[in-house]
N, C-alpha and C positions, 0 to 999 in steps of 0.2 A: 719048776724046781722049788716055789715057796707052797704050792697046793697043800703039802704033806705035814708039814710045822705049822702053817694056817690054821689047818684042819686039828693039830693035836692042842692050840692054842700057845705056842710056843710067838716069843716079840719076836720078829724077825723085823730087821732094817735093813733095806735096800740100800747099798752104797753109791753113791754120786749120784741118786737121782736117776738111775737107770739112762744116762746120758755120756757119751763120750764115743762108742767106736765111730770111725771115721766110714765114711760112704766112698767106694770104689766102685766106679771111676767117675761117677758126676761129683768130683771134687768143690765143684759151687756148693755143693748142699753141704758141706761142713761149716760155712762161715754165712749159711742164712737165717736169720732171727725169724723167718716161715715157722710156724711150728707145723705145718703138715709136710715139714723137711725136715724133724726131727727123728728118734730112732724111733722104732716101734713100742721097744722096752720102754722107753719116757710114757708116752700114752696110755698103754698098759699098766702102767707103774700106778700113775695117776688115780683110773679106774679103781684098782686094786685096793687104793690107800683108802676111798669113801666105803667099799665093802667090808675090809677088816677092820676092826676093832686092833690088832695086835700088830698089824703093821703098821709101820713106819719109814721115812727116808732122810737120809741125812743129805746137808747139801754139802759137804765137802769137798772141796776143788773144782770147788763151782766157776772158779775166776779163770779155769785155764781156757786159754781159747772157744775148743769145742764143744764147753760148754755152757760158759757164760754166755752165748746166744740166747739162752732158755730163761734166762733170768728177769725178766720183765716178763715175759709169759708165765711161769711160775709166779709170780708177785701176784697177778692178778687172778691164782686161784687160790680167794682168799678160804675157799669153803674146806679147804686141807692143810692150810697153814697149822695147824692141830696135829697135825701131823710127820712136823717136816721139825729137824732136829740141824743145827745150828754146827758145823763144824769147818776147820781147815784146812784137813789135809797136811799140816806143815813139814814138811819141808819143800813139797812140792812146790815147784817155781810157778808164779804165774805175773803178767805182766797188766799194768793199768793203763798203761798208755797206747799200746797196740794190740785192740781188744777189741771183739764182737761186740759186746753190750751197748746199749745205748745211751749211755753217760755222756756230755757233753764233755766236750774239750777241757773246756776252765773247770769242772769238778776232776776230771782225771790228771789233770797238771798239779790240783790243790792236794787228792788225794798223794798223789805220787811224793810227794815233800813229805810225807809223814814217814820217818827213820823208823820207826818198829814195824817190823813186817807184822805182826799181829794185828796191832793198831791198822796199820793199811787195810788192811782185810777185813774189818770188821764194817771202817768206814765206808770201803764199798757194798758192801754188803747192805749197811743202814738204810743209802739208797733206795734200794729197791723195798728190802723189811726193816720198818722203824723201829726203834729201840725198845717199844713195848709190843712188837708181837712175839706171839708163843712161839716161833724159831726158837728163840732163846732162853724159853725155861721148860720145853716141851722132855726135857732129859729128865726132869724130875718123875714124870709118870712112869717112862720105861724103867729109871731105877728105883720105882717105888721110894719114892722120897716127899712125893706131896702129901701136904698137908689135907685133913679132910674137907675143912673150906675149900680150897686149891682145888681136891679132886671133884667137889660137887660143881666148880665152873667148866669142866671139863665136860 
């Protein structure tokens, strides 16, 4: 489905990371941080993101269960973090305490006391991407806003 916009050079971004349907009927494989228990689209996705130049993914609702599995796997491919675009979801609900990821206890007791949902969400997120990787300024390339410094780190 992205082959054809790929090809004409059109930015296409994958939404959620190409992560979320649920597996029927081996139900285990929905809450295993396995990533050879992941979807196939995630893997794919992956691939995908080191061959195009114009793609991109964002991690948006990353924290909901099914997906925040991936989030320590994702972190540790730092060679597309270039790639990957910082986002919410919000209003979508998601919870810090009864969760896939692998945050300890006392960091999700600590996160969870944070009153703005924004704020929660970023904090967990830092976790995994610290406050200076490109997750969180990679939006300036797709909307052509960087600077030419900027663009020659890229």
């Amino acid at each position: 489905m992205t082959r054809l916009p790929l090809e004409c050079g059109v930015t296409v971004i994958a939404a959620h990371i190409g992560l979320g349907r649920p597996h029927w009927p081996v139900i285990w494989r929905n809450l295993s941080r396995n990533p050879a228990t992941f979807d196939p689209d995630y893997h794919r996705l992956l691939e995908k993101l080191e061959q195009h130049d114009n793609l991109y993914a964002d991690l948006s609702a990353i924290l909901t269960p099914l997906k925040a599995r991936a989030l320590r796997h994702l972190a540790e491919q730092s060679h597309i973090h270039h790639k990957l675009l910082f986002g919410t979801d919000y209003p979508v609900p998601y919870t810090l305490l009864f969760n896939t990821y692998d945050l300890s206890l006392k960091t999700r007791l600590q996160i969870s006391t944070i009153d703005n949902p924004f704020d929660a969400y970023h904090a967990a997120i830092t976790e995994y991407f610290p406050a200076d990787s490109p997750i969180y300024t990679n939006y300036k390339k797709v909307l052509h806003l960087a600077t030419a410094t900027e663009k020659a780190s890229f």
